[in-house]
LORO-47899 format. One line per 8 residues: number of its first residue (from 1); for each residue x negated, y negated, z of N, C-alpha, C. Coordinates in steps of 0.2 Angstrom, whole numbers, plus 5000, padded with zeros to 4 digits. Example, Ala and Ser with C-alpha at 12.3 -4.5 7.8 and 13.67 -1.06 7.14 Angstrom:
! LORO-47899
1) 4934,5028,5039,4938,5022,5039,4934,5016,5039  4936,5011,5035,4932,5005,5036,4936,5000,5039
This chain:
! LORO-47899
1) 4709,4158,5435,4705,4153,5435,4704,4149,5441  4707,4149,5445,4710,4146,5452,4702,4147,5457  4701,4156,5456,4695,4155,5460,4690,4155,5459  4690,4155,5452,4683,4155,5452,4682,4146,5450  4685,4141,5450,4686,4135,5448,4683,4132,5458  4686,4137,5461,4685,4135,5468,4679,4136,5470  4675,4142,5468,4669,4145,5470,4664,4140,5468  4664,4139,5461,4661,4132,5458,4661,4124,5459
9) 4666,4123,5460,4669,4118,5465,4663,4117,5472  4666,4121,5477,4662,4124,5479,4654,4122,5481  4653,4127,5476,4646,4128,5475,4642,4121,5475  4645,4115,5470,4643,4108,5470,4642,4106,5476  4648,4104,5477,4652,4102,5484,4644,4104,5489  4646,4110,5492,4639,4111,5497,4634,4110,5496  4631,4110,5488,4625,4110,5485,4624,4104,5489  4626,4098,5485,4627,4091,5487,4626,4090,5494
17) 4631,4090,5500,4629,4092,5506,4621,4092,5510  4620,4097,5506,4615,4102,5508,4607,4096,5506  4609,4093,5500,4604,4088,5498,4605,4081,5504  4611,4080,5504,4611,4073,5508,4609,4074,5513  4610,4078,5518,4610,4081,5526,4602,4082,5529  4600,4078,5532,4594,4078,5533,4591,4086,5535  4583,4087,5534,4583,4094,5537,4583,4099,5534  4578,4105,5536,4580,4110,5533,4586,4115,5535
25) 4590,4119,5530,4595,4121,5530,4593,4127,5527  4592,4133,5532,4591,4141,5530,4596,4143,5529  4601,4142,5525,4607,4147,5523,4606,4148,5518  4612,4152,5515,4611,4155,5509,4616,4153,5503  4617,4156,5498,4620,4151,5494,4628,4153,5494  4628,4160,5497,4636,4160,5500,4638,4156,5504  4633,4156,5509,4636,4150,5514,4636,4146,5512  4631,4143,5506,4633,4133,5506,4639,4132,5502
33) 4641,4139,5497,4648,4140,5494,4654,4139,5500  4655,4143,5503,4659,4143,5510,4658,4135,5513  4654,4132,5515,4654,4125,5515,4656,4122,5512  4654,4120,5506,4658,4117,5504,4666,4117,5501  4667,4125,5499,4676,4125,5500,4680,4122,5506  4675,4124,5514,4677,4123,5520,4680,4114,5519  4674,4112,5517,4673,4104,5517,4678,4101,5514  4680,4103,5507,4684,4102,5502,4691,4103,5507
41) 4691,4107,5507,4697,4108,5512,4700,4104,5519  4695,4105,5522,4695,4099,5528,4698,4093,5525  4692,4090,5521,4695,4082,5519,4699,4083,5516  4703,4087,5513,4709,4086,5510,4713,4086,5516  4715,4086,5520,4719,4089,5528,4719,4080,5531  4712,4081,5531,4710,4073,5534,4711,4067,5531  4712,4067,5524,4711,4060,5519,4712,4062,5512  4720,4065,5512,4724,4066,5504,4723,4061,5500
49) 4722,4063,5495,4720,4057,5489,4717,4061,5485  4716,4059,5479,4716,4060,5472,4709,4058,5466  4706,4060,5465,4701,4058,5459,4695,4057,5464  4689,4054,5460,4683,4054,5462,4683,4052,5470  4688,4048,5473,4685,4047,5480,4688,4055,5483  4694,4058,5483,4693,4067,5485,4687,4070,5484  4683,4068,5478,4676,4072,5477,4671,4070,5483  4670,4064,5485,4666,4060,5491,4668,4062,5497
57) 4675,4063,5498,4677,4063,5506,4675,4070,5505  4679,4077,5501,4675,4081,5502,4667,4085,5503  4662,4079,5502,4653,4080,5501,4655,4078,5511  4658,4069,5511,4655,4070,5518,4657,4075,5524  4664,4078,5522,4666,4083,5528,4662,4090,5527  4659,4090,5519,4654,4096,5521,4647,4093,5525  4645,4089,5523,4639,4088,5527,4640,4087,5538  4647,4084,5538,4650,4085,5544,4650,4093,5545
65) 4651,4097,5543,4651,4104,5543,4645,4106,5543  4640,4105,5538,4634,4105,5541,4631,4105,5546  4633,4099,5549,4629,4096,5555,4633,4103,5564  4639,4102,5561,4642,4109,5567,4640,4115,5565  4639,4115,5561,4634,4123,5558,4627,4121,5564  4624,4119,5561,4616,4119,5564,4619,4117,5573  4623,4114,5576,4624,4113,5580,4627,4120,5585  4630,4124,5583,4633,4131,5584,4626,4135,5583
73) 4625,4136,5579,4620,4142,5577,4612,4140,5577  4611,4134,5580,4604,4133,5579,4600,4138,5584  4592,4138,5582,4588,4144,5587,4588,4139,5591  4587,4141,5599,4585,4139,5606,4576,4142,5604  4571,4136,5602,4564,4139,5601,4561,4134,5607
């Protein structure tokens, strides 16, 4: 139950991200899955805590991830 708890987890997590973060965002829903476990993760690393502010910190670190996403990979047009 662990992963797939995390996939979905996950899933929210970047969904959410993805709606806050100004912009369009042409990824896929693998990758906003992988954002937001990244995110999830990171803020845990960065700001250990527990209950609904853990859900917060990790929205902002995936939208932080966002923004180094398009930052890295954006097109040169």
């Amino acid at each position: 139950m662990g992963i797939i708890s995390t996939i979905i987890g996950g899933a929210v997590i970047g969904a959410l991200a993805r709606l806050i973060k100004p912009g369009s965002d042409p990824m896929g829903w693998i990758l906003t899955i992988l954002v937001g476990i990244g995110g999830a993760y990171v803020g845990s690393l960065i700001f250990p805590t527990s209950g609904f502010l853990k859900f917060i910190v990790a929205i902002v670190a995936s939208v932080v991830l966002l923004f180094v996403y398009d930052a890295i990979f954006k097109k040169k047009t």
